[in-house]
C-alpha positions in Angstrom: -34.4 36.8 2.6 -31.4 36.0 0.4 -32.0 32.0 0.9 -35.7 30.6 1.4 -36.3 28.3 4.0 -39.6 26.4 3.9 -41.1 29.0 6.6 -40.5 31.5 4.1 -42.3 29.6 1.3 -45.6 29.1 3.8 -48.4 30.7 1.9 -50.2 32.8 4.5 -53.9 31.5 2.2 -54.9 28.2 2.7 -54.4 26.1 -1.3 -52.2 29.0 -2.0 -50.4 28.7 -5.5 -48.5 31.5 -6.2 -44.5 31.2 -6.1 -42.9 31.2 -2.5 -41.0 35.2 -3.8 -44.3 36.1 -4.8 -46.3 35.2 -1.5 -43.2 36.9 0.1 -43.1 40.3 -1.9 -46.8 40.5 -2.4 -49.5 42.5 0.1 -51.4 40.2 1.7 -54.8 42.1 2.7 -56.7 39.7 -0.4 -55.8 36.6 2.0 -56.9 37.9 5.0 -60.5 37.4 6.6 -62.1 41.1 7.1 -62.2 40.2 10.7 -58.8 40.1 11.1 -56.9 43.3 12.0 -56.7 45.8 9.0 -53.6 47.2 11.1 -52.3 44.1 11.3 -52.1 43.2 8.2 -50.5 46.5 7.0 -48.0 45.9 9.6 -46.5 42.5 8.0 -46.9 44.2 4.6 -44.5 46.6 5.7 -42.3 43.6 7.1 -42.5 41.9 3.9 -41.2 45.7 2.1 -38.3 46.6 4.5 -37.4 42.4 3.8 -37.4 43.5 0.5 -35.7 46.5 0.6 -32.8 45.2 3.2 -32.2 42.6 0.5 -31.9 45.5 -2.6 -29.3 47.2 -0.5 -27.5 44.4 0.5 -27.1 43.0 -2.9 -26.4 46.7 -4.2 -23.4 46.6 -1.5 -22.0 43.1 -3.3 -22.2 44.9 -6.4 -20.3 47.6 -5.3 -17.5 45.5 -3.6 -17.2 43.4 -6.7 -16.6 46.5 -9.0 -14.1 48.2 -6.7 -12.2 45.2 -5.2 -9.7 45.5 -8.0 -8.7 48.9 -6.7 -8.8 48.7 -3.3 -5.2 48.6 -1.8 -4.0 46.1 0.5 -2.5 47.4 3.7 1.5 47.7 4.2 3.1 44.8 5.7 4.7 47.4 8.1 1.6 48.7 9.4 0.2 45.4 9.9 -0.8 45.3 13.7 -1.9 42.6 15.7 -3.0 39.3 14.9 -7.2 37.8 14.8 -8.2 41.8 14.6 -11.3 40.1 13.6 -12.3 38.4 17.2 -11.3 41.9 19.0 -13.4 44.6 20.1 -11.2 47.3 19.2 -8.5 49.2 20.7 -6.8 53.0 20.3 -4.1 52.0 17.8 -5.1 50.0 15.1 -8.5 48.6 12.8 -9.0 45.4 11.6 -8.5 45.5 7.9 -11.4 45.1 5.7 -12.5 45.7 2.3 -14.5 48.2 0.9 -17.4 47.0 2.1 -16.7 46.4 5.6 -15.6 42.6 5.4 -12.7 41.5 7.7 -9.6 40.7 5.1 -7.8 37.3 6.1 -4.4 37.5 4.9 -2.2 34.2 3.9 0.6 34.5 6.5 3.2 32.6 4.4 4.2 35.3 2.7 4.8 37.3 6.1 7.9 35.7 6.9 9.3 39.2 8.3 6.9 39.2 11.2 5.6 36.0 11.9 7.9 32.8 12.7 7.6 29.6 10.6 5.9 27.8 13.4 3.6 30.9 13.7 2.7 30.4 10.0 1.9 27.4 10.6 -0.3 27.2 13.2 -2.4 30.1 11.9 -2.4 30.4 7.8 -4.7 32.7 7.6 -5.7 35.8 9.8 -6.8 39.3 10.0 -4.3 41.9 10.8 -5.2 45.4 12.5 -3.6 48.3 10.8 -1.7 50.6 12.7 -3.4 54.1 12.4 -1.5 57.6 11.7 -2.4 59.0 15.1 -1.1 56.6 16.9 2.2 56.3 15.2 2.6 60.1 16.1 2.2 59.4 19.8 5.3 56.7 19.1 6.9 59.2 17.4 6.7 62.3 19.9 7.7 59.7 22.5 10.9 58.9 21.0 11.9 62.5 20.4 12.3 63.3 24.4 15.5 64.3 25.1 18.1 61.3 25.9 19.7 61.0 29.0 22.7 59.1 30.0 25.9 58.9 32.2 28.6 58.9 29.6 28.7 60.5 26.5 29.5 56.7 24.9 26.2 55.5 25.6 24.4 59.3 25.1 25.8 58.7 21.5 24.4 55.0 21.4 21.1 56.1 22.6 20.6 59.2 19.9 22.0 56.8 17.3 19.0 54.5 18.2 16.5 57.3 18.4 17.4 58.5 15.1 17.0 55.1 13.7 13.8 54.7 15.4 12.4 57.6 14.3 13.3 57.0 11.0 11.6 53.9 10.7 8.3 55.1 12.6 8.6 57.7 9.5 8.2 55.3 7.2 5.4 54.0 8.7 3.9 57.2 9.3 3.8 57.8 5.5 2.6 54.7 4.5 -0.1 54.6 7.3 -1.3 58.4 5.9 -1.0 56.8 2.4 -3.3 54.0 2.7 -6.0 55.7 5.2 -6.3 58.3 2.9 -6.5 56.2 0.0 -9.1 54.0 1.5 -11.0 57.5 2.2 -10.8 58.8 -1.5 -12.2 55.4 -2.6 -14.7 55.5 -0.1 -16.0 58.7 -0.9 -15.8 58.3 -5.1 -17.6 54.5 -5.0 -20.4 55.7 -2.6 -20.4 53.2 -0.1 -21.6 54.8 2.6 -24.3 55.8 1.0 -25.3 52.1 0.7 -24.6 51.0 4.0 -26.4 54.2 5.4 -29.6 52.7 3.3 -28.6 49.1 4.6 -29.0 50.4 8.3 -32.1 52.6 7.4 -33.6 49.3 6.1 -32.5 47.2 9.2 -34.0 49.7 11.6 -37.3 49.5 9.1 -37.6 45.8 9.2 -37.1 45.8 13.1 -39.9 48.9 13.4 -41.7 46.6 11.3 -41.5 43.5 13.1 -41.6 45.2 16.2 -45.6 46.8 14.9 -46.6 43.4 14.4 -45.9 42.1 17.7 -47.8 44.6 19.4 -51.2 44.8 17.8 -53.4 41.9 18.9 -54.6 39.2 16.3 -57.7 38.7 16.1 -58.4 35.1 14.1 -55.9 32.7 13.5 -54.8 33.8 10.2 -53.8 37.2 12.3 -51.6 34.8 14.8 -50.3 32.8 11.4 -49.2 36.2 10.4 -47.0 36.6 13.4 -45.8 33.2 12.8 -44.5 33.9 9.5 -42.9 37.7 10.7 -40.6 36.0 13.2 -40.0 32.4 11.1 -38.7 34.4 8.2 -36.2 36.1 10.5 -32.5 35.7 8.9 -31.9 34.4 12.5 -34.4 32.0 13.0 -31.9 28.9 12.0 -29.4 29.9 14.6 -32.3 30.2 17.2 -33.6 26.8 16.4 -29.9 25.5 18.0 -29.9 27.8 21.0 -30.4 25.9 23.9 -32.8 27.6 26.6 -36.3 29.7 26.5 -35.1 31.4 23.6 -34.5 28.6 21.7 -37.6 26.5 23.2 -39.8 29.0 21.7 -38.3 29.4 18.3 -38.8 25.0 18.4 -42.8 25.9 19.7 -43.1 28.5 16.7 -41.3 26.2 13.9 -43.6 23.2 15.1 -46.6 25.8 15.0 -44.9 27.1 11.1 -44.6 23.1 10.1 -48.4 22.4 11.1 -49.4 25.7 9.5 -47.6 24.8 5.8 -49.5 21.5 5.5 -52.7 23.0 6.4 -52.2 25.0 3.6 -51.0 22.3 1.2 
């Protein structure tokens, strides 16, 4: 509910003139006809507090991120992994890089010149790495410390010179990889951050208990169905539904046509 939309400003009492946040926070039983549902109307009060209560956390979590993002460290360029980290799902060697509070971190590739070519640069100025983790750069590791093999002692001696180097350089890595994932872990642990994305989620899975209560117990006057209205309408998501072509967004068109009729009644 961090910006209101004019479905989220529809007063659920016909002439209502109370602020749009105050209609929103507020219980609602005064509004209701006693022949509407008494459940019912509990149910979208609890909507209305999870609502509430997602917001707190979420803003708590901005807080947070604006107090520590002097101190959180930027990863290595040498354990920077693949490119557009950001658009994968994931894979055994590296994360994306985010901040502290779980944001992807796009990174201005001119000053990459080491990894990335200038036409590279170009064509993608800003990106989010992955960051090589310290369990995979062991694997690397242990795999070039098998025993060399060749057929003359020449190219055994070009082969261990290589693995030493290689080694040595994976080292390197190795340290700074340890270095900044257990840096990222002490912050982590002294801001508290997962302590407010644990409440985040707890108020997400409230709001959709919530939402999901409202659904399900039958209205029984149109102030009841009005109710439902407004639980879905003031979804976060409803804008992007409104585009979605198909039943899904067909219905979220039927219910913002039902919302708009609804708010001038109430005018």
């Amino acid at each position: 509910m961090t910006n209101l939309t004019r479905r989220q400003s529809l007063g659920l009492l016909a002439g209502a003139t109370i602020p749009p946040t105050a209609a929103l926070s507020a219980p609602i039983a005064a509004a209701i006809p006693v022949e509407e549902s008494p459940e019912l109307v509990r149910a979208y009060d609890d909507v209305v507090a999870a609502r509430c209560e997602l917001q707190a956390a979420q803003q708590a979590l901005e807080w947070l991120a604006d107090e520590w993002r002097h101190r959180w460290p930027s990863a290595p360029e040498q354990i920077l992994g693949f490119a557009n980290a950001d658009r994968s799902s994931g894979n055994d060697y590296a994360t994306a890089e985010k901040d502290i509070a779980g944001r992807f971190i796009y990174r201005d590739t001119s000053e990459l010149t080491s990894r990335m070519p200038k036409k590279m640069r170009q064509e993608m100025p800003r990106t989010c790495f992955g960051v090589e983790r310290p369990e995979y750069i062991r694997d690397i590791i242990e795999l070039w410390k098998r025993p060399n093999v060749a057929r003359t002692a020449a190219a055994l001696a070009r082969r261990e010179a290589e693995q030493k180097k290689a080694i040595a350089r994976l080292s390197e890595k190795l340290r700074l990889s340890e270095s900044y994932f257990a840096e990222t872990a002490r912050l982590r642990e002294t801001s508290g951050v997962d302590a407010v994305q644990e409440r985040i989620s707890a108020a997400e899975k409230a709001v959709e208990e919530a939402l999901d209560r409202v659904s399900r117990i039958p209205a029984l006057t149109h102030y009841g169905l009005r109710i439902k209205a407004c639980a879905i309408g003031n979804d976060p998501d409803f804008e992007r539904w409104l585009r979605i072509p198909g039943t899904i967004g067909e219905l979220a068109r039927l219910l913002d046509a039902i919302l708009a009729i609804s708010m001038r009644q109430s005018a």
